[in-house]
C-alpha positions as CSV (number, residue, x, y, z in Angstrom):
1,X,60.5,81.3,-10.2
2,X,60.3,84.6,-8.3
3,X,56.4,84.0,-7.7
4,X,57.2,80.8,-6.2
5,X,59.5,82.0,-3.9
6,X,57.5,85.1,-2.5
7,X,53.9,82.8,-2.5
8,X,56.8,80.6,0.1
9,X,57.7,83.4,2.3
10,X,54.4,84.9,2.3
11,X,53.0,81.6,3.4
12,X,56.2,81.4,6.2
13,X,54.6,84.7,7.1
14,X,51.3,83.7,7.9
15,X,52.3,80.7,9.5
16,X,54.3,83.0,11.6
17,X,51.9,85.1,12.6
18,X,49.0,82.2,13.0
19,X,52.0,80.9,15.6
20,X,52.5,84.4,17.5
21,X,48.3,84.4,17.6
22,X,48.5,81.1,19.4
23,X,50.9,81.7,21.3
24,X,48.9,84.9,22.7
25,X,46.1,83.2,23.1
26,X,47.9,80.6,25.5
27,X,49.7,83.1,26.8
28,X,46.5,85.2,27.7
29,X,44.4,82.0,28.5
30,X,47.2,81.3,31.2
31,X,47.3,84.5,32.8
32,X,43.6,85.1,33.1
33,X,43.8,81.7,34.7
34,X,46.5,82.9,36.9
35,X,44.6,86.1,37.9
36,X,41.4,84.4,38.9
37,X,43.1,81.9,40.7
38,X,44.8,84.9,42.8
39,X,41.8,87.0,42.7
40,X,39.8,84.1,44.7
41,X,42.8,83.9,46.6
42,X,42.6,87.7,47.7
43,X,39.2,87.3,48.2
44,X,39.5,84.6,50.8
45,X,42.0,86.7,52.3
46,X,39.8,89.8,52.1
47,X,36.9,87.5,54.3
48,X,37.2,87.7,58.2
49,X,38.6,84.3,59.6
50,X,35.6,82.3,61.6
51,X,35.7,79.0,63.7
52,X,33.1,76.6,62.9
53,X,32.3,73.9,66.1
54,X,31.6,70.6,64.5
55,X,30.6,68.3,67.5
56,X,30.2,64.7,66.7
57,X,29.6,61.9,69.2
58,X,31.5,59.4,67.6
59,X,35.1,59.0,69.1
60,X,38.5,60.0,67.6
61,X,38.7,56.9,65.6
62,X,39.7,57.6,61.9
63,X,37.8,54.1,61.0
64,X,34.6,55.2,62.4
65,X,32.5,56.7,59.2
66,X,31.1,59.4,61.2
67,X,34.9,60.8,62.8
68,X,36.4,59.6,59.0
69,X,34.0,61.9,57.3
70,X,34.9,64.6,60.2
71,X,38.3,65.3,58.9
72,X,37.7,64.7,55.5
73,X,35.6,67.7,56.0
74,X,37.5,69.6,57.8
75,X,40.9,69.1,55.7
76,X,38.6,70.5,52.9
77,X,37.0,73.5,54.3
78,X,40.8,74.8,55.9
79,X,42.5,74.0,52.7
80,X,39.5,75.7,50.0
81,X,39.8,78.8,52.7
82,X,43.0,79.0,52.6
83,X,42.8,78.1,56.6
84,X,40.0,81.0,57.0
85,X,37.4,78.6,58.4
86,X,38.9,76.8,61.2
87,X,37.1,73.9,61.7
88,X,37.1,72.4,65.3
89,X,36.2,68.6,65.4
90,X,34.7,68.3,69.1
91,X,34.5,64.5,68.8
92,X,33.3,62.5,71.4
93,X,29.9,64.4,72.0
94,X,28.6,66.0,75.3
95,X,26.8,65.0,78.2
96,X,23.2,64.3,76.8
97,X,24.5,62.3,73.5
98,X,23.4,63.0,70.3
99,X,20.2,65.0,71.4
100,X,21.7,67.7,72.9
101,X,24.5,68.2,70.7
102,X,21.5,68.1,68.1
103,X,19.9,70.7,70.3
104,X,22.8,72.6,70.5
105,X,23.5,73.1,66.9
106,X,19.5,74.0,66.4
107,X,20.2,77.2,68.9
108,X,23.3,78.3,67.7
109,X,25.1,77.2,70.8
110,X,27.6,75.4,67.8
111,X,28.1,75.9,64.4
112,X,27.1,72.0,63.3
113,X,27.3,68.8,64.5
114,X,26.8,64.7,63.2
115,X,26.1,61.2,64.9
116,X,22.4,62.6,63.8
117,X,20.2,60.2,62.7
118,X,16.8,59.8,61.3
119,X,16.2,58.7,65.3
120,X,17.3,62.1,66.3
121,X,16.0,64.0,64.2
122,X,12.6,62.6,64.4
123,X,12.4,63.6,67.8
124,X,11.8,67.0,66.6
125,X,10.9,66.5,62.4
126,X,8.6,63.8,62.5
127,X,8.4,63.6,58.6
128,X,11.9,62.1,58.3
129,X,10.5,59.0,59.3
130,X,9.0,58.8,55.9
131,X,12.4,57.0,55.0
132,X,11.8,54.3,57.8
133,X,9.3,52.6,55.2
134,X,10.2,48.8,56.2
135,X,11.8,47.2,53.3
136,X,12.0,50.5,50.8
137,X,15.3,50.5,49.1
138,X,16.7,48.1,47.3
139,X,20.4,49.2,48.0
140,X,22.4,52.2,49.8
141,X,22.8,53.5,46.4
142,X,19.0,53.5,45.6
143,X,18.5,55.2,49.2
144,X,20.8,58.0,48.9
145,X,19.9,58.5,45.1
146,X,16.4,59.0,46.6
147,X,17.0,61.3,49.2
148,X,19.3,63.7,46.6
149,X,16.6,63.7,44.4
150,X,14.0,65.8,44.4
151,X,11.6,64.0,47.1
152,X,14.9,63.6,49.6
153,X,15.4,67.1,49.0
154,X,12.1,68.6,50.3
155,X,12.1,66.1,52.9
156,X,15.6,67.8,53.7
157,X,13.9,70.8,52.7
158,X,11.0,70.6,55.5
159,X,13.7,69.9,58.2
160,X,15.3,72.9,57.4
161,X,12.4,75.1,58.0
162,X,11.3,73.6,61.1
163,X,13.9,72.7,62.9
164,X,17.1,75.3,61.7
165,X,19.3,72.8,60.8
166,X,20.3,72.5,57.1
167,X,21.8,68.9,56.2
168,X,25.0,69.3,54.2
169,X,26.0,65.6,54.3
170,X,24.0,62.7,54.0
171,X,25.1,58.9,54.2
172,X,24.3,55.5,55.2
173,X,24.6,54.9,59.1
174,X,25.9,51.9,58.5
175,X,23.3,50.5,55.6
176,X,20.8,48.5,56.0
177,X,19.2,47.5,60.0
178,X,19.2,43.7,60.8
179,X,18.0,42.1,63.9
180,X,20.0,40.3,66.6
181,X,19.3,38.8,70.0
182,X,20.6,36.0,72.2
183,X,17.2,33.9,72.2
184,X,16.6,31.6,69.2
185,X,17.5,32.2,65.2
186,X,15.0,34.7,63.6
187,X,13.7,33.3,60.3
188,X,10.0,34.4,60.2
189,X,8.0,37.0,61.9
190,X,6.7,34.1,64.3
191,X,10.2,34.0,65.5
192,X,10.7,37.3,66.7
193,X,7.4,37.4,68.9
194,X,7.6,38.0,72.9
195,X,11.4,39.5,72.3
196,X,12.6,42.2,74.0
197,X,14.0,44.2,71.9
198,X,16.3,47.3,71.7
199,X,15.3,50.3,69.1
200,X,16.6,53.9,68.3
201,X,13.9,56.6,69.7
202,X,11.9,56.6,66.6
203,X,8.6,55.9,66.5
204,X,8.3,54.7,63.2
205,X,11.1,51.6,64.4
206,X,9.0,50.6,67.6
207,X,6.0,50.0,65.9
208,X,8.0,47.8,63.1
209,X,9.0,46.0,66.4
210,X,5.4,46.0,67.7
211,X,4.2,44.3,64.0
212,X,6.1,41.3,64.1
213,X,4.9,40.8,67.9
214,X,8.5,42.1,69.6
215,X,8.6,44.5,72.5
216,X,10.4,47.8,71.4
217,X,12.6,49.4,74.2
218,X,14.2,52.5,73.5
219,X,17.9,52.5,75.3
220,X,20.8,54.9,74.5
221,X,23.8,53.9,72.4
222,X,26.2,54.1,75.0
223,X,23.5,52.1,77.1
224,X,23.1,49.4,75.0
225,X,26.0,46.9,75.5
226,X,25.5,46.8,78.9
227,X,21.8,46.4,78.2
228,X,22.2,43.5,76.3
229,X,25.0,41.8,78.3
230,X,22.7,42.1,81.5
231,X,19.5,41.0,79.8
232,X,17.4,44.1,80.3
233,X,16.9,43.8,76.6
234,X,17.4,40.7,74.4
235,X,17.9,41.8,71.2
236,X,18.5,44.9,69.0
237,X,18.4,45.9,65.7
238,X,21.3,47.9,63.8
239,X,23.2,47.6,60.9
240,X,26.9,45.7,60.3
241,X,29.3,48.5,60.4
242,X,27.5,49.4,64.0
243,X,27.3,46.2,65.4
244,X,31.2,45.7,64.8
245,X,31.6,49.2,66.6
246,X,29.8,48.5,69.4
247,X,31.0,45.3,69.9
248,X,27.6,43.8,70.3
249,X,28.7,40.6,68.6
250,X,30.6,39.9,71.7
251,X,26.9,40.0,73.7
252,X,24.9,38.3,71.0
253,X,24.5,35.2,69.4
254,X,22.0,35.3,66.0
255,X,21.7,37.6,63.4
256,X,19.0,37.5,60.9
257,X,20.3,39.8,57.7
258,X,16.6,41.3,56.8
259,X,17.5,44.6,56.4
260,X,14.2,46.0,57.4
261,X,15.0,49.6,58.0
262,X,17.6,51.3,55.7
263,X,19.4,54.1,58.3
264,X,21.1,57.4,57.4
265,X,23.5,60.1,59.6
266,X,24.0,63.7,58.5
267,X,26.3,66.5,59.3
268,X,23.8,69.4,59.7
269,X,24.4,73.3,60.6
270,X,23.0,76.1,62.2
271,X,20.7,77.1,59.0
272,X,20.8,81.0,60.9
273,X,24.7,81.1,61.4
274,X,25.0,78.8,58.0
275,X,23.1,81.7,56.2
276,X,25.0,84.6,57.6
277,X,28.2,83.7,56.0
278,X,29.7,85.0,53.1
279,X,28.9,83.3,49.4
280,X,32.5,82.2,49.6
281,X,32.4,80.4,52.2
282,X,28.9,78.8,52.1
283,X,30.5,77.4,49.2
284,X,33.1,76.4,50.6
285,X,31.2,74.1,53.4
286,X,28.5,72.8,51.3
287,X,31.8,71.4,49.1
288,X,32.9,70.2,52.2
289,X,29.6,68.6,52.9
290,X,30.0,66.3,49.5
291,X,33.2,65.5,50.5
292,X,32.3,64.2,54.2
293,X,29.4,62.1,52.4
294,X,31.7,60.6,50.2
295,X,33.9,59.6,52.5
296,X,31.6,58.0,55.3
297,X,29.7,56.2,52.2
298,X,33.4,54.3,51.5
299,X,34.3,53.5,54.9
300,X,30.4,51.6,55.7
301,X,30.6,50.3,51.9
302,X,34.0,48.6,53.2
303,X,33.5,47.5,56.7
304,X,30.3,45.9,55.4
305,X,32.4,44.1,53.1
306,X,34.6,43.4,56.0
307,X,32.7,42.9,58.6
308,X,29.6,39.9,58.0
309,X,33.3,37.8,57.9
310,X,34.1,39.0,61.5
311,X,30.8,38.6,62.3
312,X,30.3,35.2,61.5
313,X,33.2,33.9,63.5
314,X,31.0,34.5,66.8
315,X,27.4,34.6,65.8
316,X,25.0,32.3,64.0
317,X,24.0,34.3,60.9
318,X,20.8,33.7,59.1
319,X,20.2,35.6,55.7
320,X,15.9,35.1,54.8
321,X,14.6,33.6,51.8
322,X,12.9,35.7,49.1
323,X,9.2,34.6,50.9
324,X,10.6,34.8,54.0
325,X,11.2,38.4,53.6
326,X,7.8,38.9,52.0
327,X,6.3,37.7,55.1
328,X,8.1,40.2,56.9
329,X,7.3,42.8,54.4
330,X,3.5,41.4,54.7
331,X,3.6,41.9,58.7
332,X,5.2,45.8,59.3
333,X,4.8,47.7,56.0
334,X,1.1,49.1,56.0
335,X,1.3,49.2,59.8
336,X,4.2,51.3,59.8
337,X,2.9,53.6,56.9
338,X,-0.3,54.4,58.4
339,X,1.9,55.0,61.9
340,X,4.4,57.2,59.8
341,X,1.4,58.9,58.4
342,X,-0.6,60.0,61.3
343,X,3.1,61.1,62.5
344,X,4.1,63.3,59.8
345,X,3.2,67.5,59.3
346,X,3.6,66.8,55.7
347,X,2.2,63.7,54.6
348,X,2.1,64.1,51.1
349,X,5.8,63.6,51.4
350,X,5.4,60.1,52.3
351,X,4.1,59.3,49.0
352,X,6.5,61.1,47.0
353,X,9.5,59.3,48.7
354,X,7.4,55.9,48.4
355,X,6.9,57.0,44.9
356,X,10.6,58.4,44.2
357,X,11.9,54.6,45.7
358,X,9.6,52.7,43.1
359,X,10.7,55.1,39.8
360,X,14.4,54.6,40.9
361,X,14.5,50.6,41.7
């Protein structure tokens, strides 16, 4: 009997103790938790405060993917800092547009900027147009899944280098580009011949334009409604979200969904200033970056959704047949390539993107 009862009490014992152990080791777990959580809170405090310029030349209009992923950024960056990065939205651009805030950012003059494109940019990187392949990607998901792998990163890469901007966000512009005009319904290449029609400044677009026998213009965003509504172009090319935005519907009358060119816009920074920061806060923005991208890919994914409804309810919309779109496929692709080719700096980069599109379809 007296074995019994000491094998129960010694058991009661270790249980006991096994319990305190626990316990401990919670307890411990907890307050090693606590004290890094305030130990990257004193460091953040320890860190100088900076301001960080982020000019974009879309308006103030949370709807807009390119404002929309402004102050998703910026909430980020002021909350992760503990409000040491103050983030200054300048929204609404500068005289010059999108190239000279682009220029701008590239000398320092500001911290970072967005509204730039692969039109933009090409202006001064020439091998981004290696993602204005006509009819590459399947999807925005197979595009952006391209350009974060490894391809889309040296492209990203070789920008950086050249130019001193460093991309920390990357989404759609939109998606896909589709062609409108106020002439006749575009069905086949044949159609689109003798049109006048409005392009980004990227080469790589014009001479798509040029292979189905249209006549490229290049006109400024804030040009083009007027453009179009006065005749001086008849047609222009631009993705859903973009077209609801500018209102262009209201000046146009067909839409062909072909989606010939898929379109991205980045927030890029000063690579020099970027570089000069502390770990932390590096960090901190390229965090900031994901969380931008994320947001401006839900906004287009949604107003696409949206907006072919809105869009139908004032233009004729015409979405190409399977060999309808091979014929346009037929007409630009290896014109464009070989254009994009003589173009680039780096032309081996055209094939890996090529190649990165085909091993991810």
């Amino acid at each position: 009997m007296m074995k019994k009862v000491i094998t129960v009490i010694t058991l009661l014992l270790a249980l006991s103790v096994c319990g305190c152990n626990q316990r401990n080791i919670e307890d411990n777990s907890t307050a090693e938790k606590t004290v890094t959580d305030k130990s990257n809170e004193e460091t953040n405090e320890e860190l100088a405060s900076i301001k960080m310029t982020l000019v974009s030349a879309a308006f103030s209009d949370p709807e807009h993917h390119t404002h929309a992923a402004c102050l998703a950024f910026e909430a980020y960056v002021e909350e992760k800092s503990n409000g040491k990065i103050d983030v200054i939205i300048a929204a609404g651009g500068a005289p010059g547009g999108v190239l000279s805030i682009q220029k701008q950012t590239m000398e320092g003059i500001v911290e970072a900027c967005t509204s730039v494109t692969e039109g933009s940019l090409s202006t001064v990187y020439p091998d981004i147009q290696a993602i204005a392949v006509p009819y590459l990607f399947k999807s925005v998901d197979h595009a952006i899944e391209v350009l974060h792998g490894p391809a889309g990163q040296e492209l990203y890469e070789g920008l950086r280098e050249a130019t001193n901007l460093r991309a920390i966000a990357i989404w759609d512009n939109g998606g896909f580009r589709c062609f409108t005009n106020n002439v006749r319904p575009i069905r086949t290449p044949k159609d689109l011949e003798g049109l006048r029609i409005r392009t980004m400044d990227t080469p790589a677009h014009m001479e798509l334009v040029k292979a189905l026998g249209g006549s490229p213009t290049s006109i400024s965003w804030m040009e083009l409604y007027s453009a179009l509504e006065t005749g001086i172009v008849e047609g222009q090319e631009n993705a859903i979200p973009i077209i609801l935005q500018g209102l262009l519907h209201e000046v146009q009358k067909y839409m062909t969904l072909d989606n010939h060119v898929f379109s991205v816009v980045n927030i890029v920074v000063n690579d020099e200033w970027f570089s000069s920061l502390p770990e932390e806060y590096q960090q901190i923005i390229l965090e900031g970056g994901k969380v931008a991208e994320q947001k401006g890919l839900e906004i287009n994914a949604k107003q696409r959704e949206k907006g072919i409804e809105i869009l139908r309810e004032s233009m004729e919309i015409y979405e190409p047949t399977e060999e309808e779109l091979d014929l346009f496929k037929e007409a630009t692709q290896d014109k464009v390539l070989q254009f994009i080719q003589e173009e680039m700096y780096d032309k081996s980069l055209l094939e890996k993107i090529i190649n990165a599109a085909e091993d991810t379809q």
